[in-house]
Residue, then its C-alpha position, 0 to 999 in steps of 0.5 A: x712318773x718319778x719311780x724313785x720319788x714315788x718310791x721314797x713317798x710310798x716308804x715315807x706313807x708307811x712310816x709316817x702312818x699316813x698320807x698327810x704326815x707324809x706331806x707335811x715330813x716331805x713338804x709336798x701336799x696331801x693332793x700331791x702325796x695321794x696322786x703319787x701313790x695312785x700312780x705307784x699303784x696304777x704302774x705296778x697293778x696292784x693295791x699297796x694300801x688299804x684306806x679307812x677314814x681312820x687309818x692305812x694298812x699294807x696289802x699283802x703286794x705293799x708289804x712285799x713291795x715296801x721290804x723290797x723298797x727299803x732295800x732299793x733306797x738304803x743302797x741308793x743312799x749308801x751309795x751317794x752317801x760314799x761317793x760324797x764322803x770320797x770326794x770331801x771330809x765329813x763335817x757337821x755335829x753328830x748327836x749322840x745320845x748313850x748310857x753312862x757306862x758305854x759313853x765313859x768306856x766305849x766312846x770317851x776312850x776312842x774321842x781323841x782318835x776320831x778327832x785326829x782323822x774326822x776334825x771336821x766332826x764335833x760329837x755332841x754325847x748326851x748321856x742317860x741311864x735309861x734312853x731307850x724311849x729318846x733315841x727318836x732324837x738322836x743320830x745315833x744311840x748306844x744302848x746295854x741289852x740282854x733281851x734284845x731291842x723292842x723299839x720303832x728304831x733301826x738297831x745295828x748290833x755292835x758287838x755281843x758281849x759277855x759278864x765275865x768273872x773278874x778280880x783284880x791280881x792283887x786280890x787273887x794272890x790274897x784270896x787265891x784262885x777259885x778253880x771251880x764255881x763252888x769256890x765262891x762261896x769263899x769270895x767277895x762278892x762286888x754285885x749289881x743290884x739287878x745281879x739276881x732273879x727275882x726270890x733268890x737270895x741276895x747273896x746268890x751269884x748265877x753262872x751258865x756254862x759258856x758253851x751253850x749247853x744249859x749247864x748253871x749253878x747257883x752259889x751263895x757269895x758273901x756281899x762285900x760292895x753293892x751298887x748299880x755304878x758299874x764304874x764303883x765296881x769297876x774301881x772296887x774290882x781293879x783295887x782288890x775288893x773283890x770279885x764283880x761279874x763285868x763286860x768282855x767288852x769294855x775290861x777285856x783291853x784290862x785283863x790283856x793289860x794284866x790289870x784284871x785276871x780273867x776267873x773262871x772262863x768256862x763260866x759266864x753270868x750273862x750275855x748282852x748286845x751293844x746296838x746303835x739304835x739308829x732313827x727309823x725316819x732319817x737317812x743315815x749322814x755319813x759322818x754317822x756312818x763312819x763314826x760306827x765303822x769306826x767303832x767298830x774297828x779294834x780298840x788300842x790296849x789301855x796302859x796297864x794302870x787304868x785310869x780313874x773312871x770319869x763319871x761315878x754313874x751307870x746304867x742297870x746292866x752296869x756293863 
């Protein structure tokens, strides 16, 4: 018995949701497929699924037997995939799929580096405010979440992030320095529509204590710009306009650059998660591999003038 094929054709039954969907994904015959798993399970002692007309089920010893296995072949394929990728450059298309705000300010500002050390990889970067329900489709996604993923996908979380009270300088030596939250109220608010619970007041900017505690307050700021392009606000915040709730991840290199002045910083308006949904049904290419670690690494500072964003679209979390 091929332990190993066996192995992948028992997690591909359990993926696929049956036996001939398992077939037809692995090219091998349903008769093929069943012989397999019987003598997986002839080998092991043990039931690892339950058969209906209808549908299959995990036994207990398949559900134990099938989270060991999915760690068995991840790093079998870790492994090939690294010995490949040291003995030639990556090549191919990678195919991925983001929200607006991610692809303009996390991907396009990093294209022109990855280029330099993988010329071998053409990026494929489809965007979509909402793509959560195609990732399927995908190499690799990258998604704004407050709450978490709940999808059939892999999710790797890239990097937490937190909204952060953010004005321009310009407009902090016209409008002064808000040392407490109260002191918004004399500000200029630049809001996302999703800013607010649903009956509170439009006007009503929500902050929690950074530290964890459950520390929050409530302020009622006039509304000088609202839209749900985070690249609007983005523009509108470095210009003066006003004050906007944005992402550490993607204005941090800003407020370094001293193109943004960072308010407030025991106090934040949210907490999210950047992932990169991955497909659950495909090995993971090397080339996909690497363009995460990359991702991953420190981004460069900007200038200190940021450039024009790119594209006036978005995603709900705006950042």
């Amino acid at each position: 018995m091929d332990r190993l094929l066996s192995m992948r054709v028992f997690q591909r039954v359990i993926d696929d949701g049956g036996f001939a969907a398992a077939a037809r994904s692995l090219e091998l015959s349903p008769a093929a497929v069943t012989r397999l798993i019987g003598d997986l399970e002839s080998h092991l002692g043990a039931r690892l699924v339950q058969r209906t007309t209808r549908k299959i089920s995990l036994t207990d010893a398949g559900q134990r037997y099938l989270e060991s296995v999915r760690g068995i072949l991840r790093e079998i394929d870790d492994a090939e995939a690294a010995a490949v990728a040291s003995t030639r450059e990556l090549q191919g298309t990678l195919h991925i799929l983001s929200t607006p705000v991610l692809a303009t300010h996390l991907l396009a500002p990093r294209i022109a580096r990855w280029r330099e050390m993988h010329p071998g990889v053409t990026l494929d970067i489809v965007v979509d405010p909402f793509p959560q329900h195609r990732v399927e489709a995908f190499d690799v996604s990258f998604l704004l979440l407050e709450d978490g993923i709940d999808l059939n996908v892999v999710a790797r979380p890239l990097a937490h992030t937190d909204l952060i009270v953010c004005a321009s300088p310009r407009y902090v030596k016209r409008a002064g320095t808000p040392l407490r939250p109260e002191d918004l109220a004399n500000h200029q608010y630049l809001k996302f529509p999703w800013q607010q619970s649903t009956g509170h007041s439009a006007r009503r900017f929500r902050l929690q204590s950074r530290d964890g505690s459950e520390a929050t307050v409530e302020i009622d700021m006039p509304v000088a710009v609202q839209s749900a392009s985070f690249d609007v606000l983005y523009r509108a915040t470095l210009e003066g306009a006003g004050v906007a709730a944005l992402s550490t991840a993607l204005v941090a290199p800003h407020i370094e650059s001293g193109a943004l002045v960072h308010l407030l910083p025991d106090w934040i308006f949210g907490r999210f998660t950047i992932y990169a949904a991955l497909p659950s049904r495909k090995l993971l290419p090397a080339r996909t591999r690497a363009f995460l670690d990359f991702l991953s690494a420190p981004a460069p500072a900007p200038a200190r003038r940021a450039p024009a964003p790119s594209t006036p679209n978005s995603n709900r979390t705006g950042g």
